[in-house]
C-alpha positions in Angstrom: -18.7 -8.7 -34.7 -18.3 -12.0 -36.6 -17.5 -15.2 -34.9 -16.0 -16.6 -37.4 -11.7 -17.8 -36.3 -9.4 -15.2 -37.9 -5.5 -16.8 -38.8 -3.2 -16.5 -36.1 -0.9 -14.1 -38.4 -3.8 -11.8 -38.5 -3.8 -11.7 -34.7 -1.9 -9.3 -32.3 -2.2 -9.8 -28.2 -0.9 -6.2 -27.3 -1.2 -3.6 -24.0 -1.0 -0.2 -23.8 1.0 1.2 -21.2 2.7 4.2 -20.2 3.6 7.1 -17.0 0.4 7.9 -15.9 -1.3 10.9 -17.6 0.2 10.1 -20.6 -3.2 9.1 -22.6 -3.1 5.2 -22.8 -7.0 5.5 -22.1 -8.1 8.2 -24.3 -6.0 6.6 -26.9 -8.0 2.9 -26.3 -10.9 5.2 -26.4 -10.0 6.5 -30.2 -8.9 3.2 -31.3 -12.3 1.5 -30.1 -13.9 4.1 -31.8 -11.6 4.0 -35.1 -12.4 -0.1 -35.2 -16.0 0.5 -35.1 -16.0 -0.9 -31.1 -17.8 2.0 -29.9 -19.8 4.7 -31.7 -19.4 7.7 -29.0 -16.1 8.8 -27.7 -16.0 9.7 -24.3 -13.6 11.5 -22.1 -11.7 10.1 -19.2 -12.8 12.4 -17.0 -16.1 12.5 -18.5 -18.0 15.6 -18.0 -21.0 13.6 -19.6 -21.4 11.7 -16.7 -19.9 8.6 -19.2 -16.4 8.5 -18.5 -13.7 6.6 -21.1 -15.2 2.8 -21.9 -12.4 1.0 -20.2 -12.3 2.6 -17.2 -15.6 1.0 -16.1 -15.3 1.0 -12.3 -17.0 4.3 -10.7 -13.8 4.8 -9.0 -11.8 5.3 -12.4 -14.2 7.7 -13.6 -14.1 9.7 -10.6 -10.5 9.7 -10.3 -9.8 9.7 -14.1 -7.4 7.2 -13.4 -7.1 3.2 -14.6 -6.8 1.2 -11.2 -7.7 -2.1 -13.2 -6.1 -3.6 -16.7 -9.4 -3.8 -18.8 -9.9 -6.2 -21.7 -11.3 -5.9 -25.1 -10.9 -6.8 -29.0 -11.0 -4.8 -32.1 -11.0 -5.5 -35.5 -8.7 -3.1 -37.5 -8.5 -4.1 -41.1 -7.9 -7.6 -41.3 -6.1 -7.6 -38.2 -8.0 -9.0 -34.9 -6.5 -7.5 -32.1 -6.9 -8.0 -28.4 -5.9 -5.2 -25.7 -5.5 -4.6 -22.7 -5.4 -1.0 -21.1 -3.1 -1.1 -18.1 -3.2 1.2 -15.3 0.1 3.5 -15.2 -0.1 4.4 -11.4 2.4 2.9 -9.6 0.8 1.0 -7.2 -1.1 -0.6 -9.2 2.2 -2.1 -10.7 1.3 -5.9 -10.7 -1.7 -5.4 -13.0 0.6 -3.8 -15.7 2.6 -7.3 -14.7 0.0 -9.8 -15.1 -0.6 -8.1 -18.3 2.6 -7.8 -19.6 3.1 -11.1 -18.7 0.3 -12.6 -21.3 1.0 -10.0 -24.1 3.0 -10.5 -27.3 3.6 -6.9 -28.2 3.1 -3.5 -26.6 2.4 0.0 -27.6 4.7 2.4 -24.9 2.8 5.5 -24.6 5.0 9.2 -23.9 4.1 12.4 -23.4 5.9 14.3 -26.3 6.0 17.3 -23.3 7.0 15.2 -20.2 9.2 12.7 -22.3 10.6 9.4 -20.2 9.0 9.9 -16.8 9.7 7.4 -13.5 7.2 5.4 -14.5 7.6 4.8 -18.2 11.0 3.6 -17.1 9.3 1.4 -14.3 7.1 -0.1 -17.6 10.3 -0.1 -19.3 11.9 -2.2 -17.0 8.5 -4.7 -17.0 8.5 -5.1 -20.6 12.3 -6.6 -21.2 11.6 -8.5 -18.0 9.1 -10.6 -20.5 10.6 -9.7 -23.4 7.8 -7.7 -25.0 8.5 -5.9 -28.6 7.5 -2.4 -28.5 6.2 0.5 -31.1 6.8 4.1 -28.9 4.0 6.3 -29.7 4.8 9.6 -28.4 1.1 11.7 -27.6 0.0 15.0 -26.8 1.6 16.9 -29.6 -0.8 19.5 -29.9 0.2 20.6 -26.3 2.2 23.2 -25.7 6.2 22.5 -25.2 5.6 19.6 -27.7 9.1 18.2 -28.9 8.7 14.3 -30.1 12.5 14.3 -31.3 13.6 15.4 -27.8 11.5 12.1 -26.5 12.9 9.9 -29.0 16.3 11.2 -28.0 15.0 10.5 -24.5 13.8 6.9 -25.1 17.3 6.4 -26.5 19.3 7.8 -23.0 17.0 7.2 -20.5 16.1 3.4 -21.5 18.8 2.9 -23.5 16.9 1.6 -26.4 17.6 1.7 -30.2 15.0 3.9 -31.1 14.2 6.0 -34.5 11.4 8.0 -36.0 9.2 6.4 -38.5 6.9 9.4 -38.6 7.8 13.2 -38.2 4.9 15.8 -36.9 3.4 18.1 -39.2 3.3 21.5 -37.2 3.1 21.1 -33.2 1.5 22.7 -30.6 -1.8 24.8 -31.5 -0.6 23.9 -35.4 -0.1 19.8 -35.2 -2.3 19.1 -38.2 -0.9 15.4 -38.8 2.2 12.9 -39.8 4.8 12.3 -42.9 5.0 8.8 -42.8 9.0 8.3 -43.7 8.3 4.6 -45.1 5.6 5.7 -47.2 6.8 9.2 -47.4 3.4 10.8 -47.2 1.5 13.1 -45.0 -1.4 11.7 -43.1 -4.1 14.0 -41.8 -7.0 13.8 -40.2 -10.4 15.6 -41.4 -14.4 14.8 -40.1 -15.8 15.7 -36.5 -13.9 12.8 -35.0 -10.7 12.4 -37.1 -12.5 9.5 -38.6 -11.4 10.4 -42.2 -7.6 10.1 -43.4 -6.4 11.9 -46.0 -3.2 11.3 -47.4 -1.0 14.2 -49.5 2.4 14.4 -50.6 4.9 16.0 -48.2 4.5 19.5 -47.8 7.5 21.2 -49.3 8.9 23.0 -46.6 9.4 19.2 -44.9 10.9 17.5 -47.8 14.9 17.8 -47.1 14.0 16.8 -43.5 11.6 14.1 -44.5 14.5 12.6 -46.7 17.5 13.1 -44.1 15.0 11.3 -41.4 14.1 8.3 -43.7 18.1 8.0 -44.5 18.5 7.8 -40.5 16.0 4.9 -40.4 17.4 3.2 -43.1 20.9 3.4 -41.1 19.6 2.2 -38.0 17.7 -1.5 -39.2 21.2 -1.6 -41.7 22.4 -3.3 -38.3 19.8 -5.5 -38.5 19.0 -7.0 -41.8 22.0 -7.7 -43.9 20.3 -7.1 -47.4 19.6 -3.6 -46.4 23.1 -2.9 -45.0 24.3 -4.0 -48.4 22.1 -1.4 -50.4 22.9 1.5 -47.6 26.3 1.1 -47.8 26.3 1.1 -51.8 23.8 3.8 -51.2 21.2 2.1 -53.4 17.6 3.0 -52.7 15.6 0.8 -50.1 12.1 0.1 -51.2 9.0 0.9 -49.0 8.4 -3.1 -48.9 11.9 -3.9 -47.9 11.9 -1.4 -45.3 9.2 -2.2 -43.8 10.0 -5.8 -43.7 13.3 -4.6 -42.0 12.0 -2.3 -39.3 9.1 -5.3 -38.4 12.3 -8.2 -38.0 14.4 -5.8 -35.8 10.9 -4.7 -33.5 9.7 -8.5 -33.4 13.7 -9.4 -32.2 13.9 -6.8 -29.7 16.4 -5.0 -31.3 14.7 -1.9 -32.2 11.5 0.8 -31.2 9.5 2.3 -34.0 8.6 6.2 -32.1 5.5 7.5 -33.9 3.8 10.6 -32.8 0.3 12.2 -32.8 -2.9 13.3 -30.5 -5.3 11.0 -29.4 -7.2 13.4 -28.0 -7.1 15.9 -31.0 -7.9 12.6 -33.0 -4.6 12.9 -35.1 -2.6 9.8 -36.1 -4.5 6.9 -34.3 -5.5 4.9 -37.8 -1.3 4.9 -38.8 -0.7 3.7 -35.3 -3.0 0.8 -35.7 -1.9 -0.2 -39.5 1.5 -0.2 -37.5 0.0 -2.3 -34.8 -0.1 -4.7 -37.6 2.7 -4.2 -39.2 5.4 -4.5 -36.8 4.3 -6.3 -34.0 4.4 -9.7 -33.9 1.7 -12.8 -33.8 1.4 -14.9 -31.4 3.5 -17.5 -33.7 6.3 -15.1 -33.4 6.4 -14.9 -29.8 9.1 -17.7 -27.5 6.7 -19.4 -24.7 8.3 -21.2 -22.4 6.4 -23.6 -20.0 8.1 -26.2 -17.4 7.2 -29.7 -17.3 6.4 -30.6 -13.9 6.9 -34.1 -13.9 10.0 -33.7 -15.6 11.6 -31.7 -13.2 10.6 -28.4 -14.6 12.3 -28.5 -18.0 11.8 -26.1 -19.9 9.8 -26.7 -23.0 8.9 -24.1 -25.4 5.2 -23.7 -26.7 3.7 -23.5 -30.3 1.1 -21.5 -31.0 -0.9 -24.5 -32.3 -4.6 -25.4 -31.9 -4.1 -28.7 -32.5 -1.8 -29.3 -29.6 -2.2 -30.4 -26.1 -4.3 -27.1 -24.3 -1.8 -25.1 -22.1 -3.6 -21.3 -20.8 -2.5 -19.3 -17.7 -5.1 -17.2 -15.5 -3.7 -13.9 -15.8 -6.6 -12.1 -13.9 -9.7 -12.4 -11.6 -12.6 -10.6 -11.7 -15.6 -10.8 -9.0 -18.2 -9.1 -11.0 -22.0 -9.4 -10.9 -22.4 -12.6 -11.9 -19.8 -13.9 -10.2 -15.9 -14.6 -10.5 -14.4 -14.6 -13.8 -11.3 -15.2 -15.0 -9.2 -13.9 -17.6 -7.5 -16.1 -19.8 -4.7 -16.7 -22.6 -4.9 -19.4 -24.5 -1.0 -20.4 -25.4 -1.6 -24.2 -27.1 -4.4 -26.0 -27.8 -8.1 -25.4 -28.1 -11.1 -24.8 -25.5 -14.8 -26.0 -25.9 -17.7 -24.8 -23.5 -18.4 -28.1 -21.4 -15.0 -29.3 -21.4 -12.6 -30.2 -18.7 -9.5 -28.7 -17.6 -7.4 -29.0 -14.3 -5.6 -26.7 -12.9 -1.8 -27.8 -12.4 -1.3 -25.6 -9.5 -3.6 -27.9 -7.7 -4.6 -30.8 -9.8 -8.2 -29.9 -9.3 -10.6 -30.9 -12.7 -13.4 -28.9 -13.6 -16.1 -28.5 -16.5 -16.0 -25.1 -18.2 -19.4 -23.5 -17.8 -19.4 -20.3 -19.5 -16.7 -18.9 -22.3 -17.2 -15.0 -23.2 -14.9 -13.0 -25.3 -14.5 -9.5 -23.0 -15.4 -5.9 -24.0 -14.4 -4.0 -20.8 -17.4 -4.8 -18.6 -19.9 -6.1 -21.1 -18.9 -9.6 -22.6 -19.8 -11.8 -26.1 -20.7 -15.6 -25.3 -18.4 -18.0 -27.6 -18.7 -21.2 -27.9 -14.7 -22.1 -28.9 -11.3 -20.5 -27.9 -7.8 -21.9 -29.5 -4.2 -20.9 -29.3 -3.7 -17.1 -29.3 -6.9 -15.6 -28.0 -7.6 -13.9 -24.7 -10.7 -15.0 -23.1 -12.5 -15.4 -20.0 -14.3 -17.9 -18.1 -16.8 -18.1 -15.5 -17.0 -20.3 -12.7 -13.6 -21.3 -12.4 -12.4 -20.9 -8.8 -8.7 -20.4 -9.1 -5.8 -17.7 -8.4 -4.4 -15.3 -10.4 -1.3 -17.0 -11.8 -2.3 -20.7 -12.4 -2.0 -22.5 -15.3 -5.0 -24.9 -16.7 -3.9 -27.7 -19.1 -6.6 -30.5 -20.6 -5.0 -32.9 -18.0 -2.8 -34.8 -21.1 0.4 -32.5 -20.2 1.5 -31.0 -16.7 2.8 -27.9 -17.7 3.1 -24.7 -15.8 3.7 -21.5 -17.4 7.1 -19.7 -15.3 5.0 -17.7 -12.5 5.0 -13.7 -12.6 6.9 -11.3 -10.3 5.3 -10.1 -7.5 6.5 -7.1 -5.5 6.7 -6.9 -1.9 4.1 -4.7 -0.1 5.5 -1.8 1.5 2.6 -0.1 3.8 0.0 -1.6 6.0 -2.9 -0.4 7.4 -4.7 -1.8 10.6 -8.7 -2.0 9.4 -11.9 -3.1 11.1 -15.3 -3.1 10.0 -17.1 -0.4 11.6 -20.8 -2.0 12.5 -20.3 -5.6 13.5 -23.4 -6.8 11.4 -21.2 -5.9 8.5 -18.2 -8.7 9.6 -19.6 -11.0 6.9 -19.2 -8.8 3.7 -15.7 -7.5 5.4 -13.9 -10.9 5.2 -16.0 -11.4 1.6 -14.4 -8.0 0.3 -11.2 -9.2 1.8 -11.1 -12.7 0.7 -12.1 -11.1 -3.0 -9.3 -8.5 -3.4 -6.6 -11.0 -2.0 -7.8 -13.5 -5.0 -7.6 -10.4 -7.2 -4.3 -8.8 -6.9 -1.2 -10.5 -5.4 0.4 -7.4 -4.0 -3.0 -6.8 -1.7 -2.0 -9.2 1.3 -3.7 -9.9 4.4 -3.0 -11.0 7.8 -4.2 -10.9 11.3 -1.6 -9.5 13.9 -1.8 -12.0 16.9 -0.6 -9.5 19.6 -3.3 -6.5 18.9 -5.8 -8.7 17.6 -6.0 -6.4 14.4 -6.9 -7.5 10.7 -3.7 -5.7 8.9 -3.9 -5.1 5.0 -0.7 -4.8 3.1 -0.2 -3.2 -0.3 2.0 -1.1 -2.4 1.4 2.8 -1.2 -1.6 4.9 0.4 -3.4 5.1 -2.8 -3.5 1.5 -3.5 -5.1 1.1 0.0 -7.1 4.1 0.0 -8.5 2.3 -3.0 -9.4 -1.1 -1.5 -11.2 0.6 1.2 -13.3 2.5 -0.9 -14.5 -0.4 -2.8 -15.4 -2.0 0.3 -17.8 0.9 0.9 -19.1 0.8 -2.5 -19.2 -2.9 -3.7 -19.8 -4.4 -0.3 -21.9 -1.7 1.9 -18.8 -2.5 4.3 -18.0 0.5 6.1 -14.2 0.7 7.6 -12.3 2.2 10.3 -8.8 2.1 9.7 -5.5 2.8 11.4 -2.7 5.5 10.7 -0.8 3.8 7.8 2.6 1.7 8.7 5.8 1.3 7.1 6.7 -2.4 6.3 10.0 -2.0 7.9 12.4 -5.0 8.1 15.5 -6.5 10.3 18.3 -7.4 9.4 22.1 -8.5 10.7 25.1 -7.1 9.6 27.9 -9.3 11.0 28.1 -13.3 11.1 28.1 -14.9 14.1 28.9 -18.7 15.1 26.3 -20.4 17.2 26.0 -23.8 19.5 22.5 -24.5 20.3 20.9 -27.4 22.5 17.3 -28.1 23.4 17.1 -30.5 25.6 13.8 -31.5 27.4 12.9 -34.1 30.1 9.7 -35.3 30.8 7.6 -38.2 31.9 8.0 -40.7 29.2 10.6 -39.9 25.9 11.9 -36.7 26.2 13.6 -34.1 23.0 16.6 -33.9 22.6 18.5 -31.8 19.3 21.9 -29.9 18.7 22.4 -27.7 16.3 25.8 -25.6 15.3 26.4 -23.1 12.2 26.5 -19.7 11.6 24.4 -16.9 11.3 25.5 -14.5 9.0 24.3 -11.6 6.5 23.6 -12.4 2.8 26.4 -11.7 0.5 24.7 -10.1 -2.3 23.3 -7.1 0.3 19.7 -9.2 -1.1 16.6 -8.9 0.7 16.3 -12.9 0.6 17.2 -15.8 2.7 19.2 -18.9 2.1 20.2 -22.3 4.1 23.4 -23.8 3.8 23.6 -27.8 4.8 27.2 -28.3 5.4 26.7 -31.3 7.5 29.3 -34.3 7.4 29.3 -37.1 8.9 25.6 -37.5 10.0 26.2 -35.2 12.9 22.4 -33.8 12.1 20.6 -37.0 10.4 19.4 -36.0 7.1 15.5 -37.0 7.6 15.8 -33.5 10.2 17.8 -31.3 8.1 14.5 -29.5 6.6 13.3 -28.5 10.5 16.3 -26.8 11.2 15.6 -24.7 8.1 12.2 -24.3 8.8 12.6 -23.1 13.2 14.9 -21.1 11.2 12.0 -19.6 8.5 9.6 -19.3 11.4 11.4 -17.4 14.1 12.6 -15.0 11.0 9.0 -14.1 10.5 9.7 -12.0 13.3 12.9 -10.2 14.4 14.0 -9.1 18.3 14.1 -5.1 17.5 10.9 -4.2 16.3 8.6 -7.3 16.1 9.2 -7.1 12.1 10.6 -9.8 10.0 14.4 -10.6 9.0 15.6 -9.9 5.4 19.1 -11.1 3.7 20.2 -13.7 6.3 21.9 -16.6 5.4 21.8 -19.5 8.5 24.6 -22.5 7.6 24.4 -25.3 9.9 27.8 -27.5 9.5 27.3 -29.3 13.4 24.4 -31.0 16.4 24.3 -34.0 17.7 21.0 -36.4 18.4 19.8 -39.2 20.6 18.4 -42.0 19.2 14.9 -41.9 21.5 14.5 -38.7 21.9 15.2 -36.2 18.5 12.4 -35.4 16.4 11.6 -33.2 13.4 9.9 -31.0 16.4 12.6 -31.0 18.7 14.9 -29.6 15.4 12.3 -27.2 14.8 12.7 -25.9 18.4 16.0 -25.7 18.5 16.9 -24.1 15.6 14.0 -21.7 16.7 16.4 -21.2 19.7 19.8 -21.0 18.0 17.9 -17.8 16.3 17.0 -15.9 19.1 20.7 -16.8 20.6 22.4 -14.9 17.9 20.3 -12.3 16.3 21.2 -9.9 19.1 25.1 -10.4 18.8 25.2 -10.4 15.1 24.5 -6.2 15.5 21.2 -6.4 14.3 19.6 -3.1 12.6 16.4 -2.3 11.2 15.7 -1.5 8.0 13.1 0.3 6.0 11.6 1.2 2.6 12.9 4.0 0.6 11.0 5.3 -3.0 12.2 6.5 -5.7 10.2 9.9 -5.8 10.1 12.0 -8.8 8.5 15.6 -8.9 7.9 17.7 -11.6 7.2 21.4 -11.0 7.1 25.0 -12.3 11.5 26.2 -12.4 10.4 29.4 -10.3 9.5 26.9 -7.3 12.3 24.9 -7.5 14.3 26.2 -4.6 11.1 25.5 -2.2 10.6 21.8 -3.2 13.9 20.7 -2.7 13.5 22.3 0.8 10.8 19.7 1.2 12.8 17.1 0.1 15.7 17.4 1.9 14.0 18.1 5.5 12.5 14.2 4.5 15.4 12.9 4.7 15.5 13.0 1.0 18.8 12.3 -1.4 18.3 14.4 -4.7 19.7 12.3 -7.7 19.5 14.6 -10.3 17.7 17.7 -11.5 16.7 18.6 -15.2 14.5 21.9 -16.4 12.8 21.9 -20.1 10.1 24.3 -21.0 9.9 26.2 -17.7 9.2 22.6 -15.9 12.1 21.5 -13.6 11.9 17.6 -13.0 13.8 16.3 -9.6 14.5 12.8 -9.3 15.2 12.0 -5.3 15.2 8.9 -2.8 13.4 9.5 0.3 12.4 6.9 3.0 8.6 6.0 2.9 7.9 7.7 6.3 8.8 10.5 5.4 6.5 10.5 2.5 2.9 11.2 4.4 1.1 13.8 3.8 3.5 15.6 1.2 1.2 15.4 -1.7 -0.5 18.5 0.7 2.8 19.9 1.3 3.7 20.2 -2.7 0.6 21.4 -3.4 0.9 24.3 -0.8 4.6 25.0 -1.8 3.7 25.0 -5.6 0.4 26.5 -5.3 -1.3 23.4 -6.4 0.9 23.3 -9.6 3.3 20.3 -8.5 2.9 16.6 -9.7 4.7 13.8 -8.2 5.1 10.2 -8.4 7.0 7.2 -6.1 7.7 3.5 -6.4 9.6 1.9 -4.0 13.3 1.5 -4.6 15.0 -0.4 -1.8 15.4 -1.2 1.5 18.4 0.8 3.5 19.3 1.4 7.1 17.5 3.4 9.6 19.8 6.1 11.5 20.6 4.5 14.8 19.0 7.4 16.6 15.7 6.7 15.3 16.3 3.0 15.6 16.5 3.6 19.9 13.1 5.5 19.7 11.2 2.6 17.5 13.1 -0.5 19.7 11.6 2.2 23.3 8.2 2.6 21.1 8.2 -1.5 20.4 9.0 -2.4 23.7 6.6 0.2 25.5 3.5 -1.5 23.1 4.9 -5.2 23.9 4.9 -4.5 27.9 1.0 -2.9 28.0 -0.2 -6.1 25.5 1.7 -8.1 28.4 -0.6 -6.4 30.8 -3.9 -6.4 29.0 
């Protein structure tokens, strides 16, 4: 592929994400293959040995499963475009963030069968959090059950978006040949070994009337958005192809509208459509609101232009450790990047020379010599996290940082040989640069190295690369809820540490009140409502961090405090002897004081489980559910599937993916995030506080 710079209308930064099993890899696959990327299609679950192009870790291919985004670029036409394949499993959530994050547009894969799914809605819910304009492609419509309409209805309900059919299926099912394109209303189809041919016909006749009735639907819904074709649909003047286009592109790019088109990516029906519409409706990167914040001007916000000439500005939006060591992935916003120049890092104000600059292709990469506004890149040799912004040093700018979910399960872990100690805390230290939801942290008390993520398979993951990538063998624990503590009443408090020794002594006082966040959040928050210098203000930040630090850990269970809010509005303080320290302490103090009279209570996780199944074993599987403590939310049948959507605390959740598969004879799917923290029934609270207290007392004796 050329080098040569293509104009920054003519490029589109998009993703592809979707539910998982919906197709968002086998459709990459098809589109690499349409743009002339790759010459052989392969299958995710390749039973040539190959396995789909993007997924290029062994563990994807095994699995058939994306557990990393991957990056490439395509030409289609003469439209450049850059995408990233996201995983759709759930816990691998925060790389369909970091992804999101640095997109400009987004393809939302369905399953025309399965419809809106948990996780679609999840994605959903990721895209307006960065306002990412969206075409709905809706797949698998050769499969049986196949109902595109239903799913744009769907789309419409469920996500409450403005959504409309620009394409209708020809046949479904066994008989889905191709698409009436109601723009251009014509039929596409696809002929050749690999749908690489596209034929277009007129409408076949038994389709016209609903062709016509579907385009005047269309037309109706971007009326409300573009004034000049209100005015011709309510004088009920025809809309030309051009000015509907134009239309349906300004209400995508604005966020007011979803194009739904349909097809097979793995039947190789309607991919090239979906890519002219790739460049039709979604927007370039000139299109697209960036807002950084100025650092040293007390992080206003200033909005960037998509302009090579201007200051650089690019964000690291994901690490790699690969063979030749750690790369870094990423897009350029402002500005323009040379091989040998310098950049710092903002985060940290570090300055470094950039060594290498490759444009990626999955796992195999293209050396360039010059990146500007708009382009996804990577660099090597740039030690960094995932997150920081990089700016030429002439502005300090940082893009607004991406959301990070807490981890929910932890696993004790412990290399197996102690030869292999070295590549343990190398696999470690890797994957905690990698991906912000994979935390780790050694537990004091046991003496344990405890990993942290966002379910069993996120874990079960990360251990298995240690095995493979490192020659680290594990042993790991029984996995553990992250439960939480919490206080549900307020409490006043008087607190005074007072210490005498040999030479100046401490002395601090500290008064306030302890009390539960009003929201119901899971955050904290210090309230300085001191007058009159009772507290000088040079020790105001101690109190609030003795207060941060004995939170880490609450009196119950050991496990730290969520949605407190500590107010200190009285203390005193002597003049020799009150330090930041002595603050520290005492508020420390004041914690452990009133945490038990405020009714303390744990807390712990509970996911949002959804499970999809054959109707005849519905009966049995809600069984299941409720003997986990489960809530059922809702229950909804459609082609002999019944879907039911219920909340169920995480430890409750082990081991049921055997238990489905038993019940439904190996038939059920499933699929949990987590939802939200709520109370544990008191009478398993006394077993866990007899359990805690049991472990604390045979540490003590050890």
């Amino acid at each position: 592929m050329s080098q040569e710079k293509v104009p920054l209308e003519k490029v589109r930064n998009i993703g592809i994400s979707a539910h998982i099993d919906s197709g968002k890899t086998t459709l990459t696959e098809r589109i690499l293959f349409y743009t002339g990327r790759i010459h052989q299609i392969h299958e995710v679950r390749g039973k040539d040995g190959v396995g789909a192009k993007m997924d290029s870790m062994d563990l994807e291919r095994e699995k058939g499963i994306t557990i990393q985004s991957a990056a490439t670029y395509a030409r289609w036409k003469d439209i450049q475009i850059n995408i990233i394949d996201t995983p759709g499993h759930v816990d691998f959530t925060v790389e369909v963030e970091r992804s999101l994050r640095v997109l400009d547009g987004a393809i939302l894969v369905l399953c025309s069968v399965s419809g809106v799914q948990s996780q679609t809605m999840t994605v959903d819910r990721q895209m307006r959090r960065y306002n990412v304009p969206r075409i709905a492609f809706v797949n698998k419509c050769d499969r049986a059950g196949a109902n595109p309409k239903r799913v744009c209805q769907q789309i419409r309900d469920k996500l409450k978006l403005n959504a409309a059919m620009i394409q209708l299926p020809v046949g479904l099912e066994d008989a889905h040949v191709g698409v009436v394109d109601l723009i251009e209303m014509k039929a596409y189809y696809n002929e050749g070994d690999k749908g690489e041919k596209v034929i277009v016909k007129e409408i076949p006749a038994d389709m016209a009337e609903e062709a016509k009735a579907a385009r005047q639907e269309l037309i109706g819904n971007v009326a409300d958005f573009d004034e000049h074709i209100a005015e011709k649909f309510l004088a009920e003047e025809p809309v030309s192809n051009e000015e509907l286009r134009a239309g349906v592109r300004k209400a995508t790019v604005s966020l007011k509208f979803v194009p739904v088109m349909c097809g097979s990516a793995y039947k190789n029906k309607a991919i090239q459509p979906l890519l002219d519409a790739v460049g039709y409706y979604l927007p370039n990167p000139t299109e697209v609101e960036n807002i950084a914040l100025d650092v040293d001007k007390n992080e206003e916000r200033v909005k960037l232009e998509s302009d090579s000439k201007k200051p650089l500005v690019m964000l690291a939006f994901k690490l790699d450790d690969g063979r030749y060591g750690q790369l870094t992935y990423m897009r350029i916003y402002q500005g323009t990047v040379k091989k040998g120049d310098f950049i710092t890092n903002i985060v940290n104000g570090k300055k470094l020379k950039v060594p290498r600059l490759v444009r990626m292709h999955s796992d195999e990469m293209e050396e360039i010599e010059t990146a500007s506004a708009g382009d996804i890149v990577a660099l090597f040799g740039v030690d960094c996290a995932s997150g920081d912004t990089f700016t030429d040093g002439t502005v300090s700018l940082v893009m607004t940082s991406m959301f990070v979910p807490d981890a929910v399960i932890s696993l004790a872990i412990a290399p197996k040989n102690k030869t292999d100690a070295n590549n343990f805390s190398k696999a470690l230290n890797k994957f905690t640069k990698e991906d912000p939801t994979f935390r780790v942290h050694r537990d004091e008390e046991s003496a344990q190295t405890i990993i942290n993520g966002m379910g069993e398979l996120h874990l079960e993951i990360y251990v298995e690369r240690m095995k493979r990538e490192f020659n680290c063998e594990v042993v790991t624990g029984k996995p553990q809820v992250a439960f939480r503590e919490t206080v549900t009443k307020a409490v006043d408090f008087m607190t005074v540490h007072k210490k005498q020794t040999g030479g100046s002594g401490q002395y601090a006082k500290i008064g306030g009140i302890m009390e539960p966040l009003p929201t119901g959040g899971p955050g904290y928050e210090f309230v300085n409502k001191i007058v009159g210098g009772s507290i000088p203000r040079e020790f105001i930040p101690a109190c609030d961090k003795g207060f941060q630090e004995q939170l880490k850990k609450g009196l119950l269970i050991g496990m730290p405090v969520l949605g407190v809010r500590m107010t200190i509005n009285d203390g005193g303080y002597h003049d020799v002897d009150s330090s930041e320290m002595a603050f520290r302490i005492c508020a420390m103090t004041a914690v452990r004081e009133a945490f038990m009279r405020a009714a303390p209570t744990i807390l712990e996780p509970i996911m949002k489980v959804e499970v999809q199944i054959p109707e005849e074993y519905q009966g049995a599987v809600l069984g299941q559910i409720n003997q986990r403590r489960g809530m059922i939310n809702g229950t909804s049948t459609n082609e002999g599937f019944t879907v039911i959507e219920s909340e169920v605390p995480l430890t409750e959740m082990f081991g049921y993916s055997t238990d489905l598969r038993s019940a439904t004879q190996g038939k059920g799917e499933f699929t949990m995030e987590f939802s939200r923290y709520a109370q544990v029934p008191r009478n398993v609270q006394e077993e866990m506080q007899k359990e805690y207290q049991k472990k604390r007392e045979e540490e003590h004796k050890k």
